[in-house]
N, C-alpha and C positions, 0 to 999 in steps of 0.2 A: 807630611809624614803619613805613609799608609794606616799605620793604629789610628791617627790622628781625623784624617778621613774619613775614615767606616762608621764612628765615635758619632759622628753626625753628619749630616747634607749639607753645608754654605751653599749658599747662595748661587754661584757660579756653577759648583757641581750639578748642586740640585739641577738646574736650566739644562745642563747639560743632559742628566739622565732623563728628563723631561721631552727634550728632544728626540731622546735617542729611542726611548723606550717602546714607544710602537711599533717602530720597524724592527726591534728584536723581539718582544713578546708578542706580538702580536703571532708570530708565527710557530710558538711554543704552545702546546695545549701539558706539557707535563716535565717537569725536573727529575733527574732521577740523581739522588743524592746518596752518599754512602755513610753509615756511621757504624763503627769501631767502640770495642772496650781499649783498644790501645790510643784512641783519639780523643779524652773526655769532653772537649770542649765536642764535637759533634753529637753528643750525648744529650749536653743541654741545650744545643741549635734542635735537635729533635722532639727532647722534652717540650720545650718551652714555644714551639712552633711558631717562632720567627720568620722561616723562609715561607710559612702559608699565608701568617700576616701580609710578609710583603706585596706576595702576589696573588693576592684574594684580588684584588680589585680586576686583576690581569685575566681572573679564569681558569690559570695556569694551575696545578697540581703539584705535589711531591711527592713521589716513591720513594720511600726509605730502601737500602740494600745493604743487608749488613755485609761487611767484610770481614773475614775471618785472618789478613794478613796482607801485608801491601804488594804479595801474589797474587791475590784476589783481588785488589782493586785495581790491578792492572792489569787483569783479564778482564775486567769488567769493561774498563775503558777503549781497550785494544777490542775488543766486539760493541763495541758501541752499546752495550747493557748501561751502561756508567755514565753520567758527564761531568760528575763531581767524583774524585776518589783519593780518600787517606792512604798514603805510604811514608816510609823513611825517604830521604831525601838520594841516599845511595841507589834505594832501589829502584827510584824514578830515574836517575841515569842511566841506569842498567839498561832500564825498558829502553828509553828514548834511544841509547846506544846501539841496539837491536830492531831501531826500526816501529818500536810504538812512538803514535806522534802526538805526546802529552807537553805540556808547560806548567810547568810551577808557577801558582800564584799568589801562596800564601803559607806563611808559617802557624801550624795550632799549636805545637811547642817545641820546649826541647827538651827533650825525655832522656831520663838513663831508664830505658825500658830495655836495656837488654844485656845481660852477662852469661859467662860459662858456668851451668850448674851442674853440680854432684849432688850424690847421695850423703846422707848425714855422715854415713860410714864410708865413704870413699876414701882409700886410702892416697888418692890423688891430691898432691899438695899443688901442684905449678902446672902450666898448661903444658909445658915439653914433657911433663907425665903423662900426655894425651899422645905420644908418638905411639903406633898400635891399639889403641883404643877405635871404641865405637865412638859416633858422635850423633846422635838426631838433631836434624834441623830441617827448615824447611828452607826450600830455594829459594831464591829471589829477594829476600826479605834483608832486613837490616839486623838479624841476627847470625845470618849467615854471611853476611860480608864483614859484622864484627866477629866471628868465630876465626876468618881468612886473615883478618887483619891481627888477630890475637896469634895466630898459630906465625905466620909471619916475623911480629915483634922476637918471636921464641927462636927462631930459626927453622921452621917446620915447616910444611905445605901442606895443602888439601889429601898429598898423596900419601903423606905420613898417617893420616888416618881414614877409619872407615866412614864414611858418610851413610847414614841412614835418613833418608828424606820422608820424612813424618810432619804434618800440620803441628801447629804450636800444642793443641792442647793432648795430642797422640806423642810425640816425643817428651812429654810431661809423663806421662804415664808409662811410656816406657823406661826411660830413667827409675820410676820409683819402681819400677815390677823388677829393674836390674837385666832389660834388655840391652841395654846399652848402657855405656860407661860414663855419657856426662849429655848433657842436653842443653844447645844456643838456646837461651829461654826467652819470653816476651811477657811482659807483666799483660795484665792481672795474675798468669799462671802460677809465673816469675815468683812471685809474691807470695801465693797462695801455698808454693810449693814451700816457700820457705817457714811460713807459719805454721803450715798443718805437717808437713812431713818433715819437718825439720832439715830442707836438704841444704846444700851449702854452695855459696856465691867462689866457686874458685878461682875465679876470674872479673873481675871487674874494671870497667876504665870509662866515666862518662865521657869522654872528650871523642871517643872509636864510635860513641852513637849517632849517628846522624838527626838531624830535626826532623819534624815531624812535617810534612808537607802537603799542602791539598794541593791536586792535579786537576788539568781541565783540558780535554781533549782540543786539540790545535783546530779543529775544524769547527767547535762549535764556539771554543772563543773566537774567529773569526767573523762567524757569523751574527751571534750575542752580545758582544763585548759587553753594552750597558746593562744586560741579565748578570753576567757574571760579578758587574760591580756593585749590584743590588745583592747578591747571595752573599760576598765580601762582606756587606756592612751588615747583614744578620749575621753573618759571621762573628766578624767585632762583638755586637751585643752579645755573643754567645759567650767569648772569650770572658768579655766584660765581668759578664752577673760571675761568669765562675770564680773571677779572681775575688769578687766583692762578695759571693758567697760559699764557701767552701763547704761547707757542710750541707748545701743543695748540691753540689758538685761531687760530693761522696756517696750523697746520696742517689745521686743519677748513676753513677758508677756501679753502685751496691745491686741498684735494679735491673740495671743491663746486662752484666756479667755473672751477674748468681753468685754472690761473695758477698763477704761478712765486713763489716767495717773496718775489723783492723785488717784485710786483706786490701780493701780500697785505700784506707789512710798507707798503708806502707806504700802503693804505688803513685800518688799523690806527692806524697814527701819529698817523689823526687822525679817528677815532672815540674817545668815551669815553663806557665803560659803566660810571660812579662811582654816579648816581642812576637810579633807578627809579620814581622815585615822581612821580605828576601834581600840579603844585603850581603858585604864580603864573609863575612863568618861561614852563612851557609856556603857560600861560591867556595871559601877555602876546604872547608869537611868532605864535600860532597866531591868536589875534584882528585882531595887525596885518598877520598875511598875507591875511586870510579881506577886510578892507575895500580892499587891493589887488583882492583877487579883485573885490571887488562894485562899485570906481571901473571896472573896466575891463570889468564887464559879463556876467563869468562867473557870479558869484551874483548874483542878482538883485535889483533895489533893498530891493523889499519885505521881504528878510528880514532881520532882527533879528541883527548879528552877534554881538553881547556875549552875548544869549539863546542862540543857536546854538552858540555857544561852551560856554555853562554846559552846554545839555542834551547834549553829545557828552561832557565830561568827569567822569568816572563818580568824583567826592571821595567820595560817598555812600557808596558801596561798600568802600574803603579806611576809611573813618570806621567803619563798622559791626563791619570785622573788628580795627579798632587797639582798639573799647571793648569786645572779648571777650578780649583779651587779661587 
């Protein structure tokens, strides 16, 4: 089991990454790793500097890069800025769909980090109240493939309403100023907006959100591979302490995102980082988000989504490290 894994080194692995590890660090002088308010667990892999421990001995460095939306970490990736980067599991299809050549190789959660938000006084009760409205969202993300997938469920399309492409915490703000009529939100924002402005969740569905997924550019897991499965297992540790301490875990949140406790506990409450591991759950989520994407035009007919699927989700690699065990 991948959780099971990263948890510690046997014997077998260990030898293995032993082996291996020279001829991938050896040739790395620096990581460049991404960490997220929408990722917490990358929060306290940064805090608690796990991936410096690991490869201190290596020489090897780590550049933090924060991501502002799994937009962002898939420009980051796609310019080779990136080699580690948080996004929705949707939106990693998206990319890979279009030709970024990213692999999933790890879940940090599964979040309902994302619904349709009003104003307190919006007199908007149902999302088919969104025909002619504004919408701020930001592309690419897994807020805007749940907005597609919501407007969808209704009988609506992209074209029923206005899209206004604004970053997460700019269509927050436009929503409360009453530029716009409702806003795909993404916690901490998500959250914040709901406690300080009292705005309201008019849409919600955690099953629409996709998992939370770390990405690793196909060329330098090629080249890495036992690098990647030492980041893995600070990974794990990361996961670990959070689940075993939460209130370090809100407390990392509080610090990075500039938010107040009960704006962390609400987002928190409904994130869960139990599994890690890439397996049919996400293959199914992430498949039936990816044929949403390509009914409405975003991924394009011709591509293969079940195929797109397989080649973005990296079992291969989890498989190799569970039979060194």
């Amino acid at each position: 089991m991948l959780k099971l894994l990263f948890k510690r080194a046997p014997g077998a692995l260990a030898a293995l990454l032993a082996l291996t590890v020279g001829a991938n660090a050896d040739q790395l002088t620096k990581l460049r790793i991404d960490y997220a308010t929408y990722n917490p667990v990358s929060l306290v892999l940064k805090e608690q500097g796990y991936v410096e421990k690991e490869f201190a001995k290596d020489g090897i460095t780590v550049e933090w890069v924060k991501s502002l939306g799994s937009n962002t970490a898939i420009d980051g990736l796609n310019k080779n800025t990136l080699d580690f980067g948080s996004t929705a599991g949707a939106a990693a299809l998206m990319a890979r769909a279009n030709g970024v050549p990213i692999r999933s190789v790890y879940v940090y959660s599964r979040p309902e980090w994302t619904a349709l938000v009003v104003p307190q006084n919006s007199p908007l009760k149902t999302v088919a109240d969104l025909k002619g409205k504004k919408v701020a969202v930001t592309p690419g993300t897994d807020p805007h493939i749940f907005l597609l997938r919501a407007l969808e469920d209704a009988g609506l399309s992209e074209k029923d309403i206005t899209i206004v492409p604004l970053q997460h915490a700019d269509g927050r703000k436009a929503m409360e100023a009453g530029q716009v009529d409702a806003w795909a939100g993404l916690d901490p924002m998500m959250a914040e907006a709901e406690l300080q402005s009292h705005a309201r969740l008019l849409f919600r569905d955690p099953y629409l959100n996709t998992y939370g997924i770390l990405n690793v550019r196909e060329d330098f897991l090629a080249a890495h591979g036992a690098v990647v499965a030492r980041v893995l297992r600070a990974y794990e540790k990361a996961r670990q302490w959070a689940m075993e301490n939460p209130a370090g875990l809100k407390a990392a949140l509080v610090k990075a995102a500039k938010i107040d406790d009960a704006v962390a506990e609400r987002q928190l409450e409904r994130t869960d980082l139990r599994n890690s591991q890439i397996g049919p759950a996400q293959e199914k989520t992430i498949k039936a988000a990816g044929l949403v994407l390509q009914r409405v035009g975003i991924i394009p007919a011709k591509v293969d989504i079940a195929k797109t699927t397989d080649a973005l989700l990296d079992r291969e690699f989890a498989t190799k490290l569970s039979s060194a065990e």
